[in-house]
C-alpha positions in Angstrom: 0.0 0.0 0.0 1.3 3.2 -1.0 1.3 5.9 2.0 1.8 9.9 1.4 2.3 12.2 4.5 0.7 15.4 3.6 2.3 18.5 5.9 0.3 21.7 6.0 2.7 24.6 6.1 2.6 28.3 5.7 5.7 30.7 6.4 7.2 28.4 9.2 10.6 27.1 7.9 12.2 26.5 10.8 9.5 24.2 12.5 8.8 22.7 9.1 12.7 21.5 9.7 12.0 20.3 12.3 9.2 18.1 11.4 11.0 17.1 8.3 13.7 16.0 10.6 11.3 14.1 12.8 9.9 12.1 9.5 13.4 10.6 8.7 13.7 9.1 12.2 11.0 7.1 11.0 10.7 3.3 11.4 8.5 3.1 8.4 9.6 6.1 6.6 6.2 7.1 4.0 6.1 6.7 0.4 6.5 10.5 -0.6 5.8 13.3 1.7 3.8 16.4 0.3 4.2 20.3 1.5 0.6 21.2 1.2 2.0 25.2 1.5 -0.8 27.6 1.9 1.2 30.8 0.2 4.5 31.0 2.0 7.2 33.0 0.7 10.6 31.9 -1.0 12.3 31.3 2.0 9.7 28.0 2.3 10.6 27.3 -1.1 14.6 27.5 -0.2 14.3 25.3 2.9 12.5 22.8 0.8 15.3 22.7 -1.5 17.8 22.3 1.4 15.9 19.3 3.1 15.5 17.1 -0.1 19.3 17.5 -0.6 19.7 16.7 3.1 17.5 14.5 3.6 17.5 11.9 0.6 16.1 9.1 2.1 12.2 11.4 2.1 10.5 11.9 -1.9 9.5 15.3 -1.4 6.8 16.9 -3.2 5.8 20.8 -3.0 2.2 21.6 -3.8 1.7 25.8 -3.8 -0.7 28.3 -3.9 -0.8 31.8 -3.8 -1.4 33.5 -0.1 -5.0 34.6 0.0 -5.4 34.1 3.8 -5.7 30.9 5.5 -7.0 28.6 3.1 -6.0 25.3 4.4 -8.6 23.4 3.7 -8.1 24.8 -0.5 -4.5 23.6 -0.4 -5.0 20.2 1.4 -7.8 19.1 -1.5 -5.0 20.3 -4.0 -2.5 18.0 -2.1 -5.0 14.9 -2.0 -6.3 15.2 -5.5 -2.4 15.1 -6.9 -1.7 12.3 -4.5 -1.4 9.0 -6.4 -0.7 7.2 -2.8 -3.4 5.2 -1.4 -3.3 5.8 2.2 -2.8 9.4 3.3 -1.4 11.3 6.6 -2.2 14.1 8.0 0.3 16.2 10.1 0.7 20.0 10.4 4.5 21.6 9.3 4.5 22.6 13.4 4.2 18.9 14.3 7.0 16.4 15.5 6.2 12.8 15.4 7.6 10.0 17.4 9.4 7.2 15.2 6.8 4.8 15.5 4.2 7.2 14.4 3.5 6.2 10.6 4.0 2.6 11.2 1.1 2.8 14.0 -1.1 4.9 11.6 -0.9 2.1 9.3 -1.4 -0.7 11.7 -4.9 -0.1 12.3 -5.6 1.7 8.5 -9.1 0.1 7.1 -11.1 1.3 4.2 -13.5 2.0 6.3 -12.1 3.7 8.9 -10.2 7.1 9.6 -8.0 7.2 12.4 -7.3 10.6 14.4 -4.5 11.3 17.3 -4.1 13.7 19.9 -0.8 16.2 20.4 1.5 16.9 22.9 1.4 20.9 23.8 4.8 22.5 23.9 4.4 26.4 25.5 6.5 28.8 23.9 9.5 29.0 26.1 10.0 25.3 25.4 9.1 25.6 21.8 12.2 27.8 21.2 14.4 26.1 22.8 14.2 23.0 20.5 16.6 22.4 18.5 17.6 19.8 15.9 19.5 18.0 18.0 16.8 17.5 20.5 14.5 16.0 17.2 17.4 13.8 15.7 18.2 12.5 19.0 14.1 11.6 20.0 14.7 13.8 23.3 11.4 15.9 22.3 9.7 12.6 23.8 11.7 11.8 26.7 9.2 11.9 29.6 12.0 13.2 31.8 12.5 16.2 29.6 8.9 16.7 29.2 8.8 17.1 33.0 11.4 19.3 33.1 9.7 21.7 30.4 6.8 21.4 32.5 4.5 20.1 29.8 3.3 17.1 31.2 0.8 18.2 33.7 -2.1 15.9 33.6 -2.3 12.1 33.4 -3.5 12.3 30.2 -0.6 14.6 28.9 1.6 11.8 30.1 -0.5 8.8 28.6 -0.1 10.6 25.0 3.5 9.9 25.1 2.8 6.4 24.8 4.0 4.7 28.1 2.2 1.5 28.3 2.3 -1.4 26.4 0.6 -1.2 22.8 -1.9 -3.5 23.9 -3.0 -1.4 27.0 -2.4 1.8 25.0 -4.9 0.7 22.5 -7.5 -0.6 25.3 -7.3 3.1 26.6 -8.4 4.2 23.8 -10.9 2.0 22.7 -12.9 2.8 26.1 -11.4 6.8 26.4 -14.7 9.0 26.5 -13.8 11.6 23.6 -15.8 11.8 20.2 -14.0 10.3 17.2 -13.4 13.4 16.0 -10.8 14.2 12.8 -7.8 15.9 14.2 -6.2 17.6 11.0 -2.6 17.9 12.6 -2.7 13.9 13.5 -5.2 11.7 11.2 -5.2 9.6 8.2 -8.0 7.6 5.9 -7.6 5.8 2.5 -7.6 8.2 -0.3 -10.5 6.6 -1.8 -12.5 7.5 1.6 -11.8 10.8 1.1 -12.9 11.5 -2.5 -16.0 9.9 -1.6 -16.9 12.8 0.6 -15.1 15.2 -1.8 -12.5 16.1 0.4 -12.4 19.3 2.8 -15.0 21.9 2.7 -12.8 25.0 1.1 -15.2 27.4 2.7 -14.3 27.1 6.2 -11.3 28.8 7.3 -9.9 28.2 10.9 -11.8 27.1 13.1 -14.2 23.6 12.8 -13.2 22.5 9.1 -11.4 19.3 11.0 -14.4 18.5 12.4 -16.7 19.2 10.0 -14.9 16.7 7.4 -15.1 14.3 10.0 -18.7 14.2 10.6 -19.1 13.8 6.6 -16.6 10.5 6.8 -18.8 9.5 9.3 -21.7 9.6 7.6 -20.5 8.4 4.9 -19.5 4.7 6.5 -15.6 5.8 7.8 -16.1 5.8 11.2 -13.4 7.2 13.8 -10.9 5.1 15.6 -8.7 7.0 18.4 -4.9 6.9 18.5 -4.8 9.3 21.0 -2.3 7.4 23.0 -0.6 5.3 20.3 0.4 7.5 17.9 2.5 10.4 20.1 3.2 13.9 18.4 4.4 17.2 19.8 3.2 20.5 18.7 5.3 23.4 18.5 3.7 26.6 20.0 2.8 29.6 17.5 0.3 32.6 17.1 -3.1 32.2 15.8 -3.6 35.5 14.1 -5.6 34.2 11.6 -8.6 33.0 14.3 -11.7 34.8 13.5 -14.6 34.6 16.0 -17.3 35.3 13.7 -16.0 33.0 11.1 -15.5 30.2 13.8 -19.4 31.2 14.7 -20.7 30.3 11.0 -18.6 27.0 11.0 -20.0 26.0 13.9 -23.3 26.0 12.2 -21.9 24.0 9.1 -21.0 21.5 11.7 -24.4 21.4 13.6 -25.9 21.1 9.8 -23.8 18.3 8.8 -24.6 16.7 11.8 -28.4 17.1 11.7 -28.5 16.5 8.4 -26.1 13.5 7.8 -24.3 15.3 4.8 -21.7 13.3 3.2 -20.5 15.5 0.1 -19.4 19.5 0.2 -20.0 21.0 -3.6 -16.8 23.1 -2.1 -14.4 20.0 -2.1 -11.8 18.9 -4.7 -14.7 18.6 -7.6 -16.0 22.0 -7.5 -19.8 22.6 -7.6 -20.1 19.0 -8.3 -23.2 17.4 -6.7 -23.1 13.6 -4.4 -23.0 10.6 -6.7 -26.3 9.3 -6.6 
């Protein structure tokens, strides 16, 4: 089975690094890894460059549009329509995954299923003070570090950064009271699953769009499985200038529709205007 990471990015070269870095420490490296780049500048282009020369063992792809705000959702469908891998992963360019992250996505892959994780919240102090060392040498999930950055502080902080056996990880989870909801910076699902709800709804912006597609996949037969404490990832802390209450108020209503209504397809999706297969 053919398996593409997609990484969402926009002007973040440094932490896109980073999470470059992360994906060659893993022990089932993907397919082909695609930069789903929401308008970032050349300096995203250049570091690009740099990591498929530095990294050789990771088939880099860039996929590019021009900055019109956050349009994540617009760029993703881009990246999954141009994808010719069937099993596709989700992270964000901010995100550093644990070596035995891809191979556990693809453990529990089923056609029809989409599987969603949970991330491990650096503040900012501790977010600058990473370096690539710290990635190279996995000390971004040493527990003891973790500690000493003061980010694990809840038992369920700590349970993310997969302490148990599998086994009792993935009992956890099973019985772990949280909806199945997508998480767009940890998640997966068969290509195939995804065209069949035409992909992400390019009208919502930030703020629900995750969750939105995930109640369509749902509907649609691809139920959520949890890998909340399976699949561990750290998140690098940034600014969210881009949040917009009122928009974040009208996708909250697209959710509650989708929802009520058991939609499956978005006309705003990779086919554009199309309507659902009968």
């Amino acid at each position: 089975m053919r398996t593409e990471l997609i990484i969402s990015t926009y002007n973040s070269p440094w932490a896109l690094t980073l999470t470059l870095l992360s994906v060659s420490r893993q022990t089932r490296l993907p397919d082909s890894v695609c930069i789903a780049d929401d308008g970032s500048g050349p300096e995203t282009r250049d570091t690009i460059a740099a990591l498929r020369d530095r990294l050789p063992e990771l088939t880099i792809r860039h996929e590019w549009h021009e900055d019109r705000g956050f349009e994540k959702n617009r760029i993703l469908n881009r990246a999954i329509a141009s994808s010719d891998a069937e099993y596709l992963i989700f992270i964000d360019g901010d995100c550093l995954i644990h070596p035995g992250f891809i191979a556990r996505h693809l453990q529990v892959a089923r056609p029809d299923r989409f599987c969603s994780g949970s991330l491990i919240r650096l503040d900012d102090p501790t977010t600058r003070s990473v370096t690539e060392e710290d990635v190279l040498s996995g000390r971004v999930f040493d527990r003891a570090w973790l500690r000493e950055t003061n980010t694990l502080r809840r038992f369920t902080t700590w349970l993310k950064t997969a302490p148990l056996p599998l086994p009792m990880l993935a009992l956890i989870e099973h019985v772990y009271p949280v909806g199945r909801n997508w998480c767009g910076g940890n998640a997966s699902a068969y290509r195939s699953a995804i065209l069949r709800v035409n992909g992400m709804d390019e009208e919502m912006k930030y703020g629900g769009g995750d969750k939105e597609f995930g109640i369509r996949l749902a509907n649609a037969g691809v139920k959520g499985r949890h890998l909340r404490f399976s699949a561990p990832l750290v998140h690098l802390d940034h600014p969210r200038g881009y949040k917009d209450p009122e928009k974040v108020r009208a996708h909250r209503r697209k959710i509650d529709a989708a929802r009520r209504q058991r939609l499956v397809w978005t006309t705003d999706g990779i086919e554009k205007g199309k309507a659902a297969p009968a």
